[in-house]
SERO-4910 file (N, C-alpha, C, O; in steps of 0.05 Angstrom, whole numbers):
BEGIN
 pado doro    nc1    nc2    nc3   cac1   cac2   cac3    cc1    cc2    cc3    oc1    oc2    oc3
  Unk    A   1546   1217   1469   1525   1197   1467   1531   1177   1444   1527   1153   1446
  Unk    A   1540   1190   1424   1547   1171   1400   1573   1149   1404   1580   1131   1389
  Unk    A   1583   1158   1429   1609   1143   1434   1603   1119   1447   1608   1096   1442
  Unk    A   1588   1136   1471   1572   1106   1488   1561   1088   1463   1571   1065   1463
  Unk    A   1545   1093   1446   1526   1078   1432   1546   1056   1413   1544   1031   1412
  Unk    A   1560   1067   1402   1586   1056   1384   1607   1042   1408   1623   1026   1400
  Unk    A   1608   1048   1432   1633   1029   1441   1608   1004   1459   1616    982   1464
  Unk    A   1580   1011   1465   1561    991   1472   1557    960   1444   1553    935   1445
  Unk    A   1559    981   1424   1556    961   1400   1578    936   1400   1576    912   1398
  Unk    A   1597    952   1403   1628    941   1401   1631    922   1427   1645    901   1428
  Unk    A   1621    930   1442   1622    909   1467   1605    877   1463   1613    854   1468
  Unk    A   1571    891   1449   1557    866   1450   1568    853   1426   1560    830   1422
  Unk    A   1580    862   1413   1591    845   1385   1608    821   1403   1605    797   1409
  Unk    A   1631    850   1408   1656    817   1413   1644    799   1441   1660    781   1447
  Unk    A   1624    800   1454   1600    782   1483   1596    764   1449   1613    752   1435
  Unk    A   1580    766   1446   1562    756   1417   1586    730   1407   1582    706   1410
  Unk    A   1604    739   1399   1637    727   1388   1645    705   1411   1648    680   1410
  Unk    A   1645    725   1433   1657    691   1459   1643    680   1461   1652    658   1469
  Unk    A   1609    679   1459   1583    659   1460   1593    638   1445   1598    615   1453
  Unk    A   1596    650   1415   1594    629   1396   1611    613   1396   1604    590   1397
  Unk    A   1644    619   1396   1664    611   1398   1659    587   1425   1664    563   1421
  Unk    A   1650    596   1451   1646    569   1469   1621    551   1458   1616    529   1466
  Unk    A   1609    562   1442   1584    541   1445   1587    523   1423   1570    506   1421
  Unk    A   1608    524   1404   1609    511   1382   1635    488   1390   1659    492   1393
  Unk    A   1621    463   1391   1640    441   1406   1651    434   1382   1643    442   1360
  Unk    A   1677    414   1386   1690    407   1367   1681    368   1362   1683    351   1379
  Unk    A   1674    365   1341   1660    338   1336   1683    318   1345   1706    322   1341
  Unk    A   1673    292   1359   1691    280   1371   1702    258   1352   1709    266   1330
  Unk    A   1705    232   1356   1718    208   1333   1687    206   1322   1677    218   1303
  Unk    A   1676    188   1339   1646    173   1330   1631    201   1308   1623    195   1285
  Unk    A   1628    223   1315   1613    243   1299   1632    242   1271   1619    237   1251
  Unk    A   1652    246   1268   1682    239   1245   1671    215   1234   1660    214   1212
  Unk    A   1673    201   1246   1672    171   1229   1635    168   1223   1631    155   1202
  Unk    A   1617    175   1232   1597    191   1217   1589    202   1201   1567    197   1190
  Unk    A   1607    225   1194   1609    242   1174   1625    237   1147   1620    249   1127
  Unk    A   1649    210   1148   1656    195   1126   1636    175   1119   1632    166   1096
  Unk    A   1626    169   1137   1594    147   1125   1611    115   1129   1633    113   1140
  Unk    A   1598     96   1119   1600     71   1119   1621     62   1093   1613     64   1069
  Unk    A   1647     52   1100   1665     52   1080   1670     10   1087   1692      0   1083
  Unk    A   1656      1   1093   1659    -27   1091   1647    -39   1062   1652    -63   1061
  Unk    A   1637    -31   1045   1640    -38   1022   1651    -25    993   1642    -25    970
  Unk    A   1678    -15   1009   1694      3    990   1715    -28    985   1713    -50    996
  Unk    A   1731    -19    969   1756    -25    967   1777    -26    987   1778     -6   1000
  Unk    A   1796    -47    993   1823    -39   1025   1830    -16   1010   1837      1   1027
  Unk    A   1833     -3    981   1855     25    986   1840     45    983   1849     66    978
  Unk    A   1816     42    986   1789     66    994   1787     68   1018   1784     90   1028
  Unk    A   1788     46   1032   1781     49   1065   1807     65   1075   1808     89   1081
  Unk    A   1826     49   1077   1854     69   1071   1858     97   1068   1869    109   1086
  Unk    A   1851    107   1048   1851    127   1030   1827    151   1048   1834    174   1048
  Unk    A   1794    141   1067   1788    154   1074   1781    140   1108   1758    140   1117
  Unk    A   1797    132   1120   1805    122   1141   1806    152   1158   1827    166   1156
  Unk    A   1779    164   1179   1776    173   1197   1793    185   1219   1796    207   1229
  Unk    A   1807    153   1225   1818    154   1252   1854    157   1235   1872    155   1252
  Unk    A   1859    160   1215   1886    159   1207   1897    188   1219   1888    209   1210
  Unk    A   1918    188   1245   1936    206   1238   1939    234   1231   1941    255   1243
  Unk    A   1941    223   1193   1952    252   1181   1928    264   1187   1932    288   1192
  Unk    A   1903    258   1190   1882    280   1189   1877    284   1216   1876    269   1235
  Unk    A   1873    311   1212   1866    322   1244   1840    339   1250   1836    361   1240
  Unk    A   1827    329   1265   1810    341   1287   1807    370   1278   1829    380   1273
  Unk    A   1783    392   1273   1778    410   1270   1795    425   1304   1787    411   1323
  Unk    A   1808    441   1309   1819    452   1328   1791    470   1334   1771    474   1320
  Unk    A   1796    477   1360   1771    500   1378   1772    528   1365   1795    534   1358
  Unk    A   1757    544   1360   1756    564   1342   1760    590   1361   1751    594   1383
  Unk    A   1780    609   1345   1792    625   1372   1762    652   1366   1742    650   1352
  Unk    A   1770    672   1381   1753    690   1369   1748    707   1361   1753    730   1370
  Unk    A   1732    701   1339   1742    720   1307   1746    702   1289   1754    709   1267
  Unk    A   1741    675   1296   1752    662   1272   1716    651   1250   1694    661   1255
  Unk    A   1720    635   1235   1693    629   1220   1674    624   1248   1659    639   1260
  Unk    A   1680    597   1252   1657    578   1274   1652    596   1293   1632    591   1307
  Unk    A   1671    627   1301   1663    639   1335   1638    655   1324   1622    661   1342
  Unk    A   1630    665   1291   1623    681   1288   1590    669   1266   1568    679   1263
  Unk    A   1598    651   1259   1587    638   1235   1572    600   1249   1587    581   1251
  Unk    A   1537    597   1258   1530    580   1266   1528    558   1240   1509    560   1224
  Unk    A   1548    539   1236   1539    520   1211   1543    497   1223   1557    490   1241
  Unk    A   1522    482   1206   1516    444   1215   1534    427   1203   1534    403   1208
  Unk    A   1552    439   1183   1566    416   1173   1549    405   1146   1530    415   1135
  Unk    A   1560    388   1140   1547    372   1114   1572    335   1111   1596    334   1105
  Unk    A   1550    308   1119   1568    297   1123   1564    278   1094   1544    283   1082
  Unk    A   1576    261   1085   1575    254   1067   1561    238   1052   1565    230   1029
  Unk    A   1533    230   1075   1517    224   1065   1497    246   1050   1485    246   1028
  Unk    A   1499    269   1078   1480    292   1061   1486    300   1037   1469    308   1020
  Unk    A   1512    299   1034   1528    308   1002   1508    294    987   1491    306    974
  Unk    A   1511    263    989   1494    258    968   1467    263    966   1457    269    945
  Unk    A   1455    263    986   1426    270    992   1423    303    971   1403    308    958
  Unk    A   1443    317    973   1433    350    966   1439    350    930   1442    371    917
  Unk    A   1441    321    916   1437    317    890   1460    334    874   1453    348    855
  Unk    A   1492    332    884   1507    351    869   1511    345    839   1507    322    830
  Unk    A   1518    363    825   1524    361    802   1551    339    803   1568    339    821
  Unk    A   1551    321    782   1557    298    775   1588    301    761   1581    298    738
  Unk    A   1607    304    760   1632    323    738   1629    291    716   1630    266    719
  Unk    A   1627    306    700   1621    290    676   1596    289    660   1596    288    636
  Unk    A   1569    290    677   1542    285    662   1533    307    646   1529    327    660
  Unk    A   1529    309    629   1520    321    612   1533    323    589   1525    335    569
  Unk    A   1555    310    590   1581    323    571   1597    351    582   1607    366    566
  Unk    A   1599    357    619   1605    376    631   1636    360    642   1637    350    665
  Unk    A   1657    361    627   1675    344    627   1708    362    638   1728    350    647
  Unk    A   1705    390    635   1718    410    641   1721    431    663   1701    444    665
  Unk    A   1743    437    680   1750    459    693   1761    481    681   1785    483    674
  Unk    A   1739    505    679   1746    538    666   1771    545    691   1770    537    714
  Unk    A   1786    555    683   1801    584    698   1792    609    679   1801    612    656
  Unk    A   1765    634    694   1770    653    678   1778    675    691   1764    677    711
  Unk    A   1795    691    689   1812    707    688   1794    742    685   1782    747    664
  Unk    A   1793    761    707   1778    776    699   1799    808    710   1816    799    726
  Unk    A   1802    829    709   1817    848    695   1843    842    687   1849    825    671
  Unk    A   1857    856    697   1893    857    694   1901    851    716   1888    854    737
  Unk    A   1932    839    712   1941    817    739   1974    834    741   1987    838    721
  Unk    A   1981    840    758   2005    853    765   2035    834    761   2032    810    768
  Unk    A   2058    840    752   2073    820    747   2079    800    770   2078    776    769
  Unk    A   2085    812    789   2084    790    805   2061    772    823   2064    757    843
  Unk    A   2043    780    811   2015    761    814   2019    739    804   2034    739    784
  Unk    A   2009    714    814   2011    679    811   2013    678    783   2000    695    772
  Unk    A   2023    665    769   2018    666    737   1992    642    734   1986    624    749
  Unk    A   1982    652    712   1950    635    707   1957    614    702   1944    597    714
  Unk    A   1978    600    685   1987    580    675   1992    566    697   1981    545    694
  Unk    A   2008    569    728   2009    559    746   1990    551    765   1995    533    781
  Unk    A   1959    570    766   1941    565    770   1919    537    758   1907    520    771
  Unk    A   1921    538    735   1908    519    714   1927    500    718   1914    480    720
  Unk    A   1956    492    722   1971    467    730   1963    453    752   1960    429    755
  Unk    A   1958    478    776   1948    462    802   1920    452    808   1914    437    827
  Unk    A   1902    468    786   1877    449    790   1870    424    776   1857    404    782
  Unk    A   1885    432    753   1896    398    740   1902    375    759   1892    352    758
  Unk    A   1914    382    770   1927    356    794   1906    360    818   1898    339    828
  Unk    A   1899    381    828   1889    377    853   1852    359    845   1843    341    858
  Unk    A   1839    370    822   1818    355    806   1826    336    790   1811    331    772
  Unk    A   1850    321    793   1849    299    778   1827    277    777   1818    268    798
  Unk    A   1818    269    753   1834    272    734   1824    297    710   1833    299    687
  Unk    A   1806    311    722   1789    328    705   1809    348    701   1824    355    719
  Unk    A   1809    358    671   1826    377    651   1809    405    660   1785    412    664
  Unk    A   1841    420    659   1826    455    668   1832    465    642   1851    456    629
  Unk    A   1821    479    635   1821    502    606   1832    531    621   1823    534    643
  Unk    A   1847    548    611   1845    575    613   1828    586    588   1829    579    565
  Unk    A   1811    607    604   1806    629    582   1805    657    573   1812    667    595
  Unk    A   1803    673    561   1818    698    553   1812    707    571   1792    698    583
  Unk    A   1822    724    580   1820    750    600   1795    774    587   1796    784    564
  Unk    A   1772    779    610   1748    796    607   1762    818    620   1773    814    641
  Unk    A   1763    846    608   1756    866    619   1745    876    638   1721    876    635
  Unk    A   1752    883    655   1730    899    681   1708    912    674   1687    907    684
  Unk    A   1713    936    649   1694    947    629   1672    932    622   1650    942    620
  Unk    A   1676    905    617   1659    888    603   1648    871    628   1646    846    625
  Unk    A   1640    883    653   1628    865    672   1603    883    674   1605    903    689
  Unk    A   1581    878    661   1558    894    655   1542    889    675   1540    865    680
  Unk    A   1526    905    692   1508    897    710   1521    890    741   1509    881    760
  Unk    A   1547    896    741   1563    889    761   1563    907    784   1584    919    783
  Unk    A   1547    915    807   1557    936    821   1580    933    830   1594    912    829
  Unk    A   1588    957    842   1617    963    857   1601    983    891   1580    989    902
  Unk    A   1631    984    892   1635    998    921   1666   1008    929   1683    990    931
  Unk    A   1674   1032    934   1694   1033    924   1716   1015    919   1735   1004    930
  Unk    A   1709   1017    906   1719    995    880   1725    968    874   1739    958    857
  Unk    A   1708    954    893   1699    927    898   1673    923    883   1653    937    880
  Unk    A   1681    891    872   1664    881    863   1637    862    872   1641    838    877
  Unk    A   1614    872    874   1591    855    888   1592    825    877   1584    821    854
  Unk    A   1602    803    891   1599    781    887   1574    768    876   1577    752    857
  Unk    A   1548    773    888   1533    764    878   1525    778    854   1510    763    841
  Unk    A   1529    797    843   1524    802    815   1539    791    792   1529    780    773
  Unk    A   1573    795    797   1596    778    797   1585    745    782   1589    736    759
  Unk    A   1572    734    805   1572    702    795   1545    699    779   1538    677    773
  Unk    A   1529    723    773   1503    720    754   1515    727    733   1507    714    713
  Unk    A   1536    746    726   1552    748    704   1566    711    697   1561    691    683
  Unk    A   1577    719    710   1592    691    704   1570    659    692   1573    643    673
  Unk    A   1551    663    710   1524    645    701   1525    636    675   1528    613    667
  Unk    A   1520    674    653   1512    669    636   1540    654    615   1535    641    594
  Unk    A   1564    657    623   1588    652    612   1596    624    615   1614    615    601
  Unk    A   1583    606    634   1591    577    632   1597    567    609   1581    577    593
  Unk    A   1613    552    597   1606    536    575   1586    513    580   1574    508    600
  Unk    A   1586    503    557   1560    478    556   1569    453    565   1556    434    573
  Unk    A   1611    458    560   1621    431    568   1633    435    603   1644    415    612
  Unk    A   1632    449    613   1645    457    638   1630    441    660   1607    433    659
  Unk    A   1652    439    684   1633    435    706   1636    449    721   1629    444    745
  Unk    A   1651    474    713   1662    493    739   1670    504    721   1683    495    702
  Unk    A   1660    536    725   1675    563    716   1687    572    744   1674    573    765
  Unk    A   1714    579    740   1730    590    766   1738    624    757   1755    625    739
  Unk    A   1728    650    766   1743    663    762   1764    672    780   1767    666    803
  Unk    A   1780    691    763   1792    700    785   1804    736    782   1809    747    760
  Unk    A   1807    746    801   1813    776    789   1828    784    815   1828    769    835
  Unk    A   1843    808    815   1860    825    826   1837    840    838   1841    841    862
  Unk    A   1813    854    830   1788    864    853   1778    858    874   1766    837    879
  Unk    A   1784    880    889   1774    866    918   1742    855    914   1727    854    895
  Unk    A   1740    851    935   1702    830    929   1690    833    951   1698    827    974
  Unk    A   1664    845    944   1652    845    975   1613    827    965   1596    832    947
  Unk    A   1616    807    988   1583    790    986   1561    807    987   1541    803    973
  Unk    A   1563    839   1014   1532    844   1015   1539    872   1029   1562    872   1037
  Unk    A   1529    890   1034   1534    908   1037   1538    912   1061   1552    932   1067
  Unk    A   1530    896   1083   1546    900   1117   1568    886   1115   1581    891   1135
  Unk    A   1583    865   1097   1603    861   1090   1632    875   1083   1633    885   1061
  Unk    A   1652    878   1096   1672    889   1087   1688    874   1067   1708    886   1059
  Unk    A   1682    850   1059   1702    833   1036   1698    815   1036   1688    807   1057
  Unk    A   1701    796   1014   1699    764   1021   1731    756    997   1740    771    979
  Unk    A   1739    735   1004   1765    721    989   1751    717    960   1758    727    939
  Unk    A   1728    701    964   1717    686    940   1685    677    949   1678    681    972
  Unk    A   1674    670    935   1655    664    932   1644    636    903   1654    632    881
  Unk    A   1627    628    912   1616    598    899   1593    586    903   1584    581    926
  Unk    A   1577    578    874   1554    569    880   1546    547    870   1546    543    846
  Unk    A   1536    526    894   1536    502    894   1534    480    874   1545    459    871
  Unk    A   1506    499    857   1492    480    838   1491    498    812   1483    489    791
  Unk    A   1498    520    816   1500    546    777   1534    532    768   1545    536    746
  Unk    A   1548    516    791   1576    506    770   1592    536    769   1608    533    751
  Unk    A   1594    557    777   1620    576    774   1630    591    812   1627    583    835
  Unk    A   1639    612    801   1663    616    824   1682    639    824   1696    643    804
  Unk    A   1683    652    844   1706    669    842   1717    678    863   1700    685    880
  Unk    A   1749    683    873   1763    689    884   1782    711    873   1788    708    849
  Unk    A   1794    736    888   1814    750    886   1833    749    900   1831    743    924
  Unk    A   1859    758    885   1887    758    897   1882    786    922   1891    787    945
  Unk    A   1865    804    905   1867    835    925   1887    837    963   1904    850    973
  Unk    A   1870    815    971   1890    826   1006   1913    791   1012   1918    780   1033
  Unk    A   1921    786    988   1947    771    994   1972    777    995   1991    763   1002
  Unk    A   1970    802    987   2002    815   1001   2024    808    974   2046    798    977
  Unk    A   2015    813    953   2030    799    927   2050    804    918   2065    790    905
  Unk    A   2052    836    931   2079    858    925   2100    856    949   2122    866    948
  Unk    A   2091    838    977   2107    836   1000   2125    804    993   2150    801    991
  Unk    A   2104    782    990   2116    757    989   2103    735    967   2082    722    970
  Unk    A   2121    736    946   2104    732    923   2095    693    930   2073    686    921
  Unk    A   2108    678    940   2108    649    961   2080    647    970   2061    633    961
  Unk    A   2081    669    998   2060    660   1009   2027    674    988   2005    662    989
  Unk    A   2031    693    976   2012    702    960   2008    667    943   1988    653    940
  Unk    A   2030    663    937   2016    638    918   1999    614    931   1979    602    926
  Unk    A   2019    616    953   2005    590    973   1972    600    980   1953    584    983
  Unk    A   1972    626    982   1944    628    992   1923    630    966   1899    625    967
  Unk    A   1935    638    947   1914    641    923   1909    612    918   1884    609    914
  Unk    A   1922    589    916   1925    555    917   1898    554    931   1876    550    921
  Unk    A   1906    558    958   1882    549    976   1850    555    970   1831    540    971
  Unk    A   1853    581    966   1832    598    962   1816    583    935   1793    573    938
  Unk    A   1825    583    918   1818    568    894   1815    537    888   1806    527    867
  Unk    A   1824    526    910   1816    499    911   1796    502    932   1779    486    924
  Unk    A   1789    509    948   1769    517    963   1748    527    956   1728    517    967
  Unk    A   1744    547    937   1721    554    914   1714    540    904   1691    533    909
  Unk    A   1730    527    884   1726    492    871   1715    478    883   1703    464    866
  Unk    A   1709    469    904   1704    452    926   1679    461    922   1665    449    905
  Unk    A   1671    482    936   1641    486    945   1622    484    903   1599    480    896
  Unk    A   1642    489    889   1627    494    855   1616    460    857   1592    455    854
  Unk    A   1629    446    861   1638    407    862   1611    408    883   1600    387    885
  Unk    A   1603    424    895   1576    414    917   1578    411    950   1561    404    966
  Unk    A   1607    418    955   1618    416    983   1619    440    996   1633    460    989
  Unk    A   1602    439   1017   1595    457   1036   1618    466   1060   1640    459   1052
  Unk    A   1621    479   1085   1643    477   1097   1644    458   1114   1626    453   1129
  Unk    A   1668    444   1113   1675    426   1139   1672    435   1163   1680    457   1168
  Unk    A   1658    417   1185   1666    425   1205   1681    402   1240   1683    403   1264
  Unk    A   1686    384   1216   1695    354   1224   1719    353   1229   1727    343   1249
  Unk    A   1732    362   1213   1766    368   1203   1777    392   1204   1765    413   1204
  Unk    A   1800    386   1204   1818    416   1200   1826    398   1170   1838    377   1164
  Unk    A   1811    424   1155   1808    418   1127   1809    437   1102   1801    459   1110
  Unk    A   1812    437   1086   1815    455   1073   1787    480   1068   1786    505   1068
  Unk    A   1769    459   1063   1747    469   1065   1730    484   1090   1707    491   1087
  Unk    A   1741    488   1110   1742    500   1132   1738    524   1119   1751    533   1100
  Unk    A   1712    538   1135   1710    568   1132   1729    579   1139   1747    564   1147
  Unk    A   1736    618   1140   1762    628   1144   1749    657   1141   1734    666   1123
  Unk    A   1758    669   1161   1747    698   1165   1766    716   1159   1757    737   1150
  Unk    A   1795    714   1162   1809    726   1160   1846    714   1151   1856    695   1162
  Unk    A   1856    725   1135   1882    715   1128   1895    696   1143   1900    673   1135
  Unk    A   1902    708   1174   1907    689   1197   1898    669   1199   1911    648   1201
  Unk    A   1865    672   1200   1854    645   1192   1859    625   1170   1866    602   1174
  Unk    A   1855    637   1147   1868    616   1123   1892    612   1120   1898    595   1103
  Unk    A   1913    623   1135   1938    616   1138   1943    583   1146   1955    566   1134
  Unk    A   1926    583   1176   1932    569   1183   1914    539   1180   1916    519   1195
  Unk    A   1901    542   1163   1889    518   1147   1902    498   1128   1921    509   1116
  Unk    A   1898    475   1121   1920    471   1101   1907    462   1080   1883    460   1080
  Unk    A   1924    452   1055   1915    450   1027   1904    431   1028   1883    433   1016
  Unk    A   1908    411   1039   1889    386   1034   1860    378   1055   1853    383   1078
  Unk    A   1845    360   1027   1822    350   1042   1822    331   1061   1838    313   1058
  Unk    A   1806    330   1083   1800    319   1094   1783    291   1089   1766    295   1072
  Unk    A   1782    269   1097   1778    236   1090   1746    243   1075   1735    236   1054
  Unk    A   1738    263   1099   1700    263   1091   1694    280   1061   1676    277   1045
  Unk    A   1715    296   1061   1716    316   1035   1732    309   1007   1727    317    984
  Unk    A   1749    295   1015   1762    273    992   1742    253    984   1738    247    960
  Unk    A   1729    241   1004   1708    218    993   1682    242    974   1664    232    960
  Unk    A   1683    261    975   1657    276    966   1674    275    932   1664    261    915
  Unk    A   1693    286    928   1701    298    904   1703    263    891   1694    258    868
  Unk    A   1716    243    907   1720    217    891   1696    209    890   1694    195    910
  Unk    A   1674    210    880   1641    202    887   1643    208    859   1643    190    843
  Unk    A   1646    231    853   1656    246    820   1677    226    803   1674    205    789
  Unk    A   1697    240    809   1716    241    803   1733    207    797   1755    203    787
  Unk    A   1721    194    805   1733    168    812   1773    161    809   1782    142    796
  Unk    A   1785    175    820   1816    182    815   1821    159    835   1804    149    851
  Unk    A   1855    150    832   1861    135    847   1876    161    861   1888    180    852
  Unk    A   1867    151    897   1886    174    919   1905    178    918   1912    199    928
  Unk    A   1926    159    905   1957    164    911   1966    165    888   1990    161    886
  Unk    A   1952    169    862   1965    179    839   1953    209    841   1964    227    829
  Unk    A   1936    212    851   1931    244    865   1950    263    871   1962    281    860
  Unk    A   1948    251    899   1969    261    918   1993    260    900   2002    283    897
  Unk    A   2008    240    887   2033    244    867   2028    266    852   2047    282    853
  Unk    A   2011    273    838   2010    292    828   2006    327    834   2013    346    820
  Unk    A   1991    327    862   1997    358    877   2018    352    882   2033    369    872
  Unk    A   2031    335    893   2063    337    901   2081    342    884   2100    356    892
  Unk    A   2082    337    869   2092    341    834   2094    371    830   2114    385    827
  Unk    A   2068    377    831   2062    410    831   2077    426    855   2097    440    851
  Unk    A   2066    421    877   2080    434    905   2116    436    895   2132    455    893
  Unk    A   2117    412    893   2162    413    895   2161    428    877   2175    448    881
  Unk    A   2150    429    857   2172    447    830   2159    474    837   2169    488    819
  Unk    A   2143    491    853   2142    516    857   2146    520    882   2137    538    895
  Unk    A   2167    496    895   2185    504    927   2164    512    945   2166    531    961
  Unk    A   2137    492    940   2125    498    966   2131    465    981   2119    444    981
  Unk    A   2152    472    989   2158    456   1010   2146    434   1040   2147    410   1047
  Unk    A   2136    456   1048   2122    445   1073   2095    433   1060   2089    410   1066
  Unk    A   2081    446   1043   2053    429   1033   2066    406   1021   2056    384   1028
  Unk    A   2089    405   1002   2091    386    985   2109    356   1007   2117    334    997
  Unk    A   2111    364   1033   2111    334   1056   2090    323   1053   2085    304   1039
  Unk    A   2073    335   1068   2047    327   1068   2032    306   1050   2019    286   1054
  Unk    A   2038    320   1029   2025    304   1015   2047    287   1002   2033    278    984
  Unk    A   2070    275    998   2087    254    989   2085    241   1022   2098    220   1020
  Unk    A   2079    243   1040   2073    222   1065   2047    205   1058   2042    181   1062
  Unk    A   2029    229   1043   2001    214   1044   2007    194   1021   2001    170   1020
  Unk    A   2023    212    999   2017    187    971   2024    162    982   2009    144    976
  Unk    A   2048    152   1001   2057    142   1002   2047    117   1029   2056     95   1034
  Unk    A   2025    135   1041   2002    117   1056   1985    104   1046   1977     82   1054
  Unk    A   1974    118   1022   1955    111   1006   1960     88    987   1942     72    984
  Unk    A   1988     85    972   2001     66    953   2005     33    961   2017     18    975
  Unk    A   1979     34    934   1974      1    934   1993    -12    935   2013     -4    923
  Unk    A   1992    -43    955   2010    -62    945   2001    -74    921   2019    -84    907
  Unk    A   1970    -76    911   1961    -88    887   1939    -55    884   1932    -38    900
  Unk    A   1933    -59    852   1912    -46    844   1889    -44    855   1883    -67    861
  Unk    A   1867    -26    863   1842    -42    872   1819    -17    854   1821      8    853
  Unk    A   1806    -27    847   1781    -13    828   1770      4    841   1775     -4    864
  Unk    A   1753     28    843   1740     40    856   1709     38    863   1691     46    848
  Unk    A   1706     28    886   1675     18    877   1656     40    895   1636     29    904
  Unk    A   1658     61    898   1647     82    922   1627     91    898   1630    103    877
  Unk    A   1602     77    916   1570     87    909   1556    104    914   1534    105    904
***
């Protein structure tokens, strides 16, 4: 009886999974160019820079199933709503800094922190990342577990109280697996929108098999956290970085960069020129031989690169 009941469960799950997966359409040009908003009174290397119909950016692909969208109903957030949902500002307050904090012990061939804090330097240009000391596991008070996972949301109420006064993002990060809620078996990371902190673990990147792709995915993972701390919700316009991701496979095949609608969110902040950006993840990418990301983005710098200067005027 318990078998029937458990292989009936298992049936209406994965019925439940192909519903979603067909019913969730993929947004066409006009809904895209919607979701970047009205760029006729930008700048030519703004329009450029978040130009819709360009190419390098592509179309959110159909969601197989099992992936975020087959399983997970979300509306998107387009860049007008960004502004509408009042994000934190990087800079106001005197909140002028990106934390990396660092929480148990990291195995030798785990990403080095220093390489971590280089790539959010560049990928948040022009905003400066700080590392800070490494917290003890011992010293995460109030933290439940599960064997031997850490409850996220207790996790980022800790972290709450640890912001600095100058930060606009506390990022942690730890070797503990992480789980959101208790019908949950894990989450990568976790981030909250408007408290400014964050956290992701290395735990199921495979760190001891391929120390490369462990880096490439802790990259992603962590600029992706960052993202949602900055006020950015998941894409569902683009194949974007910010794309939800259910499973490794899934974030595999996502890539590092933002999408036109999700680049215009962080430059709203950030006011960076795009192609001294992009020069700079690329900068980062070549010298740790990630190769294939670091095309990508020396194609874009090199779409983006003014024939003249142009000011940034995105309101």
């Amino acid at each position: 009886m318990k078998k029937t009941i458990l292989l009936l469960t298992s049936l209406i799950a994965i019925a439940l999974t192909i519903v979603l997966s067909m019913a969730f359409s993929v947004p066409g040009p006009e809904s895209r160019e919607n979701a970047v908003g009205n760029l006729k009174k930008l700048s030519p290397g703004l329009q450029k820079a978040f130009n819709p119909n360009d190419p390098q950016f592509q179309p959110l692909p159909k969601p197989k199933p099992g992936d975020w969208l087959a399983q997970h109903k979300e509306p998107g957030q387009t860049f007008r709503q960004f502004l509408f949902s009042n994000p934190n500002k990087p800079g106001a307050h005197g909140r002028k800094f990106i934390y990396l904090q660092p929480i148990g012990n990291f195995p030798q061939k785990a990403p080095k922190l220093q390489t971590l804090q280089q790539f959010l330097q560049a990928y948040y240009h022009p905003m400066t990342t700080k590392l800070l000391p490494t917290i003890p596991l011992n010293k995460l008070t109030n933290v439940r577990t599960r064997h031997q996972q850490l409850h996220c949301p207790d996790l980022l109420k800790f972290l709450g109280q640890k912001v600095p006064k100058d930060a606009h993002v506390l990022m942690a990060v730890t070797m503990a697996d992480l789980y959101p809620a208790d019908d949950w078996n894990f989450v990568f990371g976790m981030a909250q929108l408007k408290k400014r902190c964050g956290v992701f673990s290395f735990h199921r990147y495979g760190i001891e098999n391929d120390q490369k792709q462990a880096l490439r995915r802790s990259l992603r993972t962590l600029a992706h956290e960052t993202g949602h701390a900055f006020g950015i919700k998941h894409c569902i316009h683009f194949h974007c970085l910010m794309n939800g991701s259910n499973s490794l496979d899934e974030s595999d095949r996502g890539p590092l960069h933002l999408c036109p609608m999700c680049l215009r969110k962080i430059h709203w902040g950030l006011k960076f020129k795009p192609h001294e950006r992009y020069q700079k993840i690329n900068t980062f990418l070549t010298k740790n031989d990630l190769t294939t990301e670091a095309k990508w983005f020396t194609s874009r710098s090199e779409t983006t690169a003014p024939s003249n200067e142009f000011p940034p005027r995105d309101k």
